[in-house]
FIGUKOL-636407 format. One record per residue: residue number from 1; x, y, z of N, C-alpha, C in turn. Coordinates in steps of 0.1 Angstrom, whole numbers. Example, Ala and Ser with C-alpha at 12.3 -4.5 7.8 and 13.67 -1.06 7.14 Angstrom:
BEGIN
[1 [132 -57 78] [123 -45 78] [132 -33 78]]
[2 [128 -22 71] [137 -11 71] [129 0 79]]
This chain:
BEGIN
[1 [1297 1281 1437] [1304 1277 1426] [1307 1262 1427]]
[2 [1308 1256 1415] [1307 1242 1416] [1324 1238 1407]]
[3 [1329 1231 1409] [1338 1225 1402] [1331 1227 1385]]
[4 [1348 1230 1381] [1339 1229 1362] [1340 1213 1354]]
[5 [1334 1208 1350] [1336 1197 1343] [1338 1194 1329]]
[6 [1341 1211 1325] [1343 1210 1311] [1360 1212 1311]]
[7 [1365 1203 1299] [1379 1208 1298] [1381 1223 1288]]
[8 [1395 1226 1290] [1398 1241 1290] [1395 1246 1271]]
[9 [1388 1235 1261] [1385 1239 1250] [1371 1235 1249]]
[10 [1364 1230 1262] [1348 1235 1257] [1347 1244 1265]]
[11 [1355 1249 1275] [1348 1261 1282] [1353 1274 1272]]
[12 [1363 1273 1263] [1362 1281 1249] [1356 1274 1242]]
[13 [1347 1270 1239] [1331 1269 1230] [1324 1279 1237]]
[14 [1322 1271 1249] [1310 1276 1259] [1314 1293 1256]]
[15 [1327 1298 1262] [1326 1310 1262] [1321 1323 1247]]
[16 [1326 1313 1237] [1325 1317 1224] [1309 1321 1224]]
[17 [1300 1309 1225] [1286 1308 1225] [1278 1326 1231]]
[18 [1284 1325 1245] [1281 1336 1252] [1282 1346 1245]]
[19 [1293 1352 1239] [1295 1362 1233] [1287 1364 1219]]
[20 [1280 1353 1216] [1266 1356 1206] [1273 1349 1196]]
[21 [1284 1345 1194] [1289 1337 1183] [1278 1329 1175]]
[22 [1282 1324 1159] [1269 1312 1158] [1282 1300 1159]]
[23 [1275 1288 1154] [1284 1280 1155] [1296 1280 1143]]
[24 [1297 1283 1131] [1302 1289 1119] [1312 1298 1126]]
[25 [1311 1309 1134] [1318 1316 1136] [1328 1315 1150]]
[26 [1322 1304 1158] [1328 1299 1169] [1343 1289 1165]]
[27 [1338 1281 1154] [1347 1272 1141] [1356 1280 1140]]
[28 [1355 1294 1135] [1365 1301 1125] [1378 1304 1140]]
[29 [1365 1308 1155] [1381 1317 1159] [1385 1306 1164]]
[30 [1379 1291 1172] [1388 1285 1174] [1397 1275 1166]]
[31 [1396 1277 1156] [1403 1268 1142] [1400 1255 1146]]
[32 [1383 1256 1144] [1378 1242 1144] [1369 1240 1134]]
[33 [1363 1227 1131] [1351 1223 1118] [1340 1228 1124]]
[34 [1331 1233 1119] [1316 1230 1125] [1311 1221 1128]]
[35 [1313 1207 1121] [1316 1197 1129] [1322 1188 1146]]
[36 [1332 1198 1145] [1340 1194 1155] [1333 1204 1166]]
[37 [1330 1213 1163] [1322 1226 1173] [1302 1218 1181]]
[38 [1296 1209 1169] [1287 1211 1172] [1292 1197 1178]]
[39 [1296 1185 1178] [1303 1173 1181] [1310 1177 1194]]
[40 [1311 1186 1202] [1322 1187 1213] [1303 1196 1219]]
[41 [1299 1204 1214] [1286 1212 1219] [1278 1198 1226]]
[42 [1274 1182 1218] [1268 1178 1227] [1276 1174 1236]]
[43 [1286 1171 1236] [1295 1166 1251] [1290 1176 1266]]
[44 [1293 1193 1254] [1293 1204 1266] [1276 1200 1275]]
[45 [1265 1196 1267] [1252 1194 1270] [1250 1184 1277]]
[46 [1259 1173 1277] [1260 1162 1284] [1263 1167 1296]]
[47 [1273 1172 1299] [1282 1171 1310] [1273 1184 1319]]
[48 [1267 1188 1312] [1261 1201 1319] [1244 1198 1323]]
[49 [1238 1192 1316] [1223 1187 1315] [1216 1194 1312]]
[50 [1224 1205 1305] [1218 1219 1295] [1212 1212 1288]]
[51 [1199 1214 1280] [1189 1211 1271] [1192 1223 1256]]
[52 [1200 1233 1256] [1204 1238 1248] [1221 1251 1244]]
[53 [1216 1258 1238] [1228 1270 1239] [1229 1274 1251]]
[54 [1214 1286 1252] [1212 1293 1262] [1219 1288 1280]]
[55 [1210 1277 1281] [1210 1262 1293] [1224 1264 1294]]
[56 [1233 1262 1283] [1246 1260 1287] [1254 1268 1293]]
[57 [1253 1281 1287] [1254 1295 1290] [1253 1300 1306]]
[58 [1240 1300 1306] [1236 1306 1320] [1238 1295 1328]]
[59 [1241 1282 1330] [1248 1274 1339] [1263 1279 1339]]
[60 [1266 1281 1328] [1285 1282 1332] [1283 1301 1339]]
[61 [1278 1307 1337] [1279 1316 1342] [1275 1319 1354]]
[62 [1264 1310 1357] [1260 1307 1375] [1271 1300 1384]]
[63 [1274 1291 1375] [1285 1283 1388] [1296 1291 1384]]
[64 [1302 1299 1376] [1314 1308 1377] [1326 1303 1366]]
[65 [1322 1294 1354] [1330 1286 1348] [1336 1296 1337]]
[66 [1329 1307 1334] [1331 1317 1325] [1328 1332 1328]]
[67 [1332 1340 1326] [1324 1352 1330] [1320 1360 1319]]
């Protein structure tokens, strides 16, 4: 496990994502824009070198950032 580098409201993105959410419905539970959700998504892709949803996913679940 690696230190997490996301702060504690993209790793609720990130965790939302896992759960099959789309991004519309990721928006609704955490009372955010879809904007604000897909705008914080590339940060999460930055900071991860995830190339997409999935990428992001199965890294935070390998290093232990989410379960």
């Amino acid at each position: 496990m690696s230190e997490c580098p996301l702060t504690r409201r993209e790793t609720e993105i990130v965790s939302a994502f896992a759960d099959g959410l789309f991004t519309k419905e990721v928006a609704d539970r955490l009372r955010m824009t879809d904007n604000a959700v897909n705008s914080a998504f590339k940060i999460i892709r930055a900071k991860t070198g995830a190339r997409n949803a999935t990428g992001v996913v199965a890294k935070a679940i390998r290093e232990g950032w989410i379960q």
